[in-house]
C-alpha positions as CSV (number, residue, x, y, z in Angstrom):
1,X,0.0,0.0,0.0
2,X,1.8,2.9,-1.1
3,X,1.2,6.3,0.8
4,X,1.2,10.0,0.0
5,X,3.9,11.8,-0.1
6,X,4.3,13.8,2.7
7,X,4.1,17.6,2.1
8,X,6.8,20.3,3.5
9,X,5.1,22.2,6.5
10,X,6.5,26.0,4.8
11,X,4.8,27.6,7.8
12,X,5.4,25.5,11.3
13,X,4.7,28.7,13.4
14,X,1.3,28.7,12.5
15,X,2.1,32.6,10.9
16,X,-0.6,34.2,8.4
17,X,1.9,34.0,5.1
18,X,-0.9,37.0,3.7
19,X,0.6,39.4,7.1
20,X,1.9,42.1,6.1
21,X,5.1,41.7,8.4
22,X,5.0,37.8,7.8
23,X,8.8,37.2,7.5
24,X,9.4,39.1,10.4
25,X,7.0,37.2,12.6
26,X,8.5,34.2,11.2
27,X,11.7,35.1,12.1
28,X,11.2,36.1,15.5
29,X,9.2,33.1,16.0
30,X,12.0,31.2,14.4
31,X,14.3,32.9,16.8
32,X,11.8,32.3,20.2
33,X,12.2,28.6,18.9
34,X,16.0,28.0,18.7
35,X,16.4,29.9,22.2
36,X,14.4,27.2,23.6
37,X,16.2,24.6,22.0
38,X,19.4,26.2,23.2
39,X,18.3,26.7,26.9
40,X,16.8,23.3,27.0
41,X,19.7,21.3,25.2
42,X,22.9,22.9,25.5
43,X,22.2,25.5,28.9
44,X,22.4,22.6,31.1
45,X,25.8,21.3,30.3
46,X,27.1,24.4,29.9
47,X,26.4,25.2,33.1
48,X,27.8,22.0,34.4
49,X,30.8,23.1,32.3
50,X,31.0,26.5,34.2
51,X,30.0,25.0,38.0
52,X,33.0,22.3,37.0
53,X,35.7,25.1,35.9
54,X,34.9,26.9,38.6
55,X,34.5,24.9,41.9
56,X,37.9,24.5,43.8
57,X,36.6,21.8,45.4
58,X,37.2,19.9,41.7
59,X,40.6,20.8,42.7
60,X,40.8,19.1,46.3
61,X,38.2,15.8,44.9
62,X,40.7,14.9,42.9
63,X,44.2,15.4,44.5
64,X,41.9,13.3,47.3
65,X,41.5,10.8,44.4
66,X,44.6,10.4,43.7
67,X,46.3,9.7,47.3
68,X,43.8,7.6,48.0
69,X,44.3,5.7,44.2
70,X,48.5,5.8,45.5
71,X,47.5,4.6,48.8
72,X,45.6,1.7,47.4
73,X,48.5,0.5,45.1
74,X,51.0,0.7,47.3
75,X,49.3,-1.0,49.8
76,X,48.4,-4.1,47.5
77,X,52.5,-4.0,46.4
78,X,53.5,-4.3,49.8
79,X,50.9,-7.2,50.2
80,X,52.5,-8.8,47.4
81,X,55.8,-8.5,48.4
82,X,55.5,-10.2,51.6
83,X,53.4,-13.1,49.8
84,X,56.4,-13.4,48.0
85,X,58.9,-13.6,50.6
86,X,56.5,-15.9,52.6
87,X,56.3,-18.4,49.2
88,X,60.2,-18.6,49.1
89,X,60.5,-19.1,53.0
90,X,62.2,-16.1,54.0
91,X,61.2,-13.8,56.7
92,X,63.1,-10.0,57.8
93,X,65.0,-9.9,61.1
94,X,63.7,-7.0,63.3
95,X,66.5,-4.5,61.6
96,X,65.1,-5.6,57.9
97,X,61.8,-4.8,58.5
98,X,62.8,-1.6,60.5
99,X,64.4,-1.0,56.9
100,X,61.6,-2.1,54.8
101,X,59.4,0.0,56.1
102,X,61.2,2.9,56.8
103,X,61.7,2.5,52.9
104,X,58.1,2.1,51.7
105,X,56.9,4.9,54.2
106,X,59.4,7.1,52.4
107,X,58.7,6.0,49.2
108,X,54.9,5.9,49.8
109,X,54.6,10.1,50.7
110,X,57.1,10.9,47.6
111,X,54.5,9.0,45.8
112,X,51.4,10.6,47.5
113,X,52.7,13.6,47.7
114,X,53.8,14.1,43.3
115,X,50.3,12.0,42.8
116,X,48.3,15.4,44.3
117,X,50.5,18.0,42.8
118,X,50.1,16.7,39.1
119,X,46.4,15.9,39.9
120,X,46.0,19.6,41.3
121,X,47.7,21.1,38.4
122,X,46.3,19.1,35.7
123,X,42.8,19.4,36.8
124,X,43.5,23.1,37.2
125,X,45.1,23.6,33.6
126,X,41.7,21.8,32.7
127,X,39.6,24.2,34.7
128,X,41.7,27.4,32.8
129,X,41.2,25.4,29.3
130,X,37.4,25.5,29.9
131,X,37.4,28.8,31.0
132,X,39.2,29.6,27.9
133,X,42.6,31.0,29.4
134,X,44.6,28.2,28.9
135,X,48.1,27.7,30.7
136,X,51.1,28.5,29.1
137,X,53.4,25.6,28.5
């Protein structure tokens, strides 16, 4: 069953086309219309966009992120280490642990502590790039 072709709507603002100011009305009702598609599809993440460039909190959530992401993996190493001591039979003396983990404490807070700087800085270069004032290199 074939149907009819279906015919091109030239006047979808429902505008007299016989008014004498007919493309003016059309094109402020044209206008009205694509501001309401604007504010309805695009406002809301732009304003996301702004809220996230512009939040220093961004800034702290993910610096927090991130020590806790360095915290995480360090503690699974360590866990792994000593499950591979314990599988080849060896144990530290008191003076080798002392070592140990005076060594991972140390190497644990270098770790924490570049984690949050480059998180900082890269999340605030990001915040500047949305903003439109990117860093300089």
């Amino acid at each position: 069953m074939a149907t009819a072709p279906q015919q091109f709507n030239q006047n979808p603002y429902g505008i007299d086309p016989g008014a004498k100011d007919f493309a003016g009305q059309n094109y402020a009702a044209l206008t009205r219309d694509l501001w309401a598609q604007w504010t309805t599809n695009f406002l809301p993440f732009e304003n996301d966009l702004i809220e996230y460039a512009s939040n220093p909190q961004v800034v702290a959530d993910a610096q927090a992120n991130a020590s806790e992401q360095v915290g995480l993996a360090f503690d699974a190493q360590r866990g792994a280490s000593q499950r591979r001591l314990k599988g080849l039979g060896l144990t530290l003396d008191e003076d080798e642990q002392r070592a140990a983990d005076r060594s991972y404490g140390l190497t644990r807070s270098l770790a924490d502590v570049t984690a949050q700087n480059v998180a900082g800085a890269q999340t605030r270069s990001r915040q500047q790039n949305i903003l439109g004032n990117p860093v300089p290199m």
